[in-house]
C-alpha positions in Angstrom: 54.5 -27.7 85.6 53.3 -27.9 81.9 50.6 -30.1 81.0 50.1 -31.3 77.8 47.1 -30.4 75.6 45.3 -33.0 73.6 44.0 -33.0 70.5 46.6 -31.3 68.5 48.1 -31.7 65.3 51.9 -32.6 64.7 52.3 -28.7 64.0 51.0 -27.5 66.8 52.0 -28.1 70.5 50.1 -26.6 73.6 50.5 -26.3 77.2 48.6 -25.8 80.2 50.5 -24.2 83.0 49.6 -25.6 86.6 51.5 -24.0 89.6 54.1 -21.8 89.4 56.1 -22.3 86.7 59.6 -22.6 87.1 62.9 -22.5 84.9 63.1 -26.5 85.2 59.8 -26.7 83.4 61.3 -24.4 80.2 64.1 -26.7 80.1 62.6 -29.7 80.6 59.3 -29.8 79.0 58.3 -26.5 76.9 61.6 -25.3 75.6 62.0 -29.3 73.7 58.6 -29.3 72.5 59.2 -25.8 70.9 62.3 -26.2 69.7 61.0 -30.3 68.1 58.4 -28.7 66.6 60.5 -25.6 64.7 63.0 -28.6 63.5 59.6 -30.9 62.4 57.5 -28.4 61.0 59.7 -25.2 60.5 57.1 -23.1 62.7 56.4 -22.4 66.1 52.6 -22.5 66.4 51.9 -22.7 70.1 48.6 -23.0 72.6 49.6 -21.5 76.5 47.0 -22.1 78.6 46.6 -20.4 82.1 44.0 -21.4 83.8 42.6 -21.5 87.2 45.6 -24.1 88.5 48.2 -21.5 87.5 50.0 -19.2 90.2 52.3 -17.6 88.1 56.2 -17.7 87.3 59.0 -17.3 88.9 61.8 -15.0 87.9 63.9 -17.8 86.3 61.3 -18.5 84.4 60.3 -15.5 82.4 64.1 -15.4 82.1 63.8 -18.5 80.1 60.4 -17.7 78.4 62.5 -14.0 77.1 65.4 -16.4 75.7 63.7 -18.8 74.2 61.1 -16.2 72.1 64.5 -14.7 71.1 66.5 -17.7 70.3 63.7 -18.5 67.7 62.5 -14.8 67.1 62.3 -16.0 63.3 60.1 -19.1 63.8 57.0 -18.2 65.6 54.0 -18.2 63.5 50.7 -18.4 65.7 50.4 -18.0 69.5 47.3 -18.5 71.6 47.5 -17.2 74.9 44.5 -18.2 76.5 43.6 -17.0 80.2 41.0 -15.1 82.2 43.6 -13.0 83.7 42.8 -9.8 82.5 46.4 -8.8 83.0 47.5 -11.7 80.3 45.4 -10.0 77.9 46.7 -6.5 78.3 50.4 -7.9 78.0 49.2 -9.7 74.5 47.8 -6.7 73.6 51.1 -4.3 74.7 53.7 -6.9 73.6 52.2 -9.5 70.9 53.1 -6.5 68.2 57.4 -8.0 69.1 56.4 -11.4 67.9 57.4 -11.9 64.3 54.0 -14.0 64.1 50.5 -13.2 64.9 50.0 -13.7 69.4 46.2 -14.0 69.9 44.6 -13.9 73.4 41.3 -16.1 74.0 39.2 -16.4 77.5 39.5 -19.7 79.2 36.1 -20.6 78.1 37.0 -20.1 74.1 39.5 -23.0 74.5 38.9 -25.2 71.5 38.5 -21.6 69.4 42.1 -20.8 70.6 43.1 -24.5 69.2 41.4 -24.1 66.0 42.8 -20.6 65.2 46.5 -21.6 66.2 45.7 -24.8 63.7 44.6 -23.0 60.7 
C-alpha cells in the first residue's frame, strides 16, 4: 500500500511504499494523486519512499508505474526516490536520464533533504 507523506506542499505529493505494492495501489491511490496534482499544479513533483516496510512490486505493478511515467512523460518535473536499497540507486542512476525532469535518489536517513529538494 502507499502511505501518505506529511508535510508537503500542494505541489508536491509523496508516498511511502509498505508491502508489496500492487496494481490496485497505482489505481487507487498514486496514479490519482499524480495525475490531481499535474491538473492542479501543471507538474509532477513527486517524493517515493521505500523504506524498511517495503517488499517490493509485483509485476502488475511496475506495469502500471511504466504507463503512468509515459502517459505523463511531459509533466514530471522533480522525483525523489529515497531508499537504502542500493539497487534503487543504481536504477536512478541507469534510468533517471528517460525522465523528462530531474529523478534524484536520497538514503532513507536524508528524508526531509529529499522533501526539500523535490519542493524547491
Amino acid at each position: 500500500m502507499f502511505i501518505p507523506v506529511a508535510d508537503l506542499p500542494d505541489t508536491v505529493v509523496g508516498f511511502t511504499a509498505s508491502g508489496e505494492i500492487h496494481a490496485d495501489d497505482y489505481k487507487e491511490t498514486l496514479i490519482p494523486a499524480v495525475e490531481g496534482l499535474i491538473q492542479r499544479a501543471g507538474a509532477a513533483r513527486v517524493v517515493l519512499v521505500l523504506g524498511p516496510e517495503w517488499e517490493g512490486y509485483s509485476a502488475a505493478a511496475m506495469f502500471e508505474d511504466l504507463k503512468l511515467g509515459i502517459e505523463h512523460r511531459n509533466a514530471w518535473q522533480r522525483f525523489a526516490l529515497v531508499s537504502d536499497a542500493e539497487w534503487i540507486q543504481h536504477v536512478a542512476a541507469l534510468f533517471g536520464w528517460m525522465v523528462p525532469g530531474t529523478v534524484r535518489w536520497f538514503p532513507y536517513s536524508d528524508l526531509e533533504d529529499a522533501k526539500l529538494w523535490v519542493c524547491a
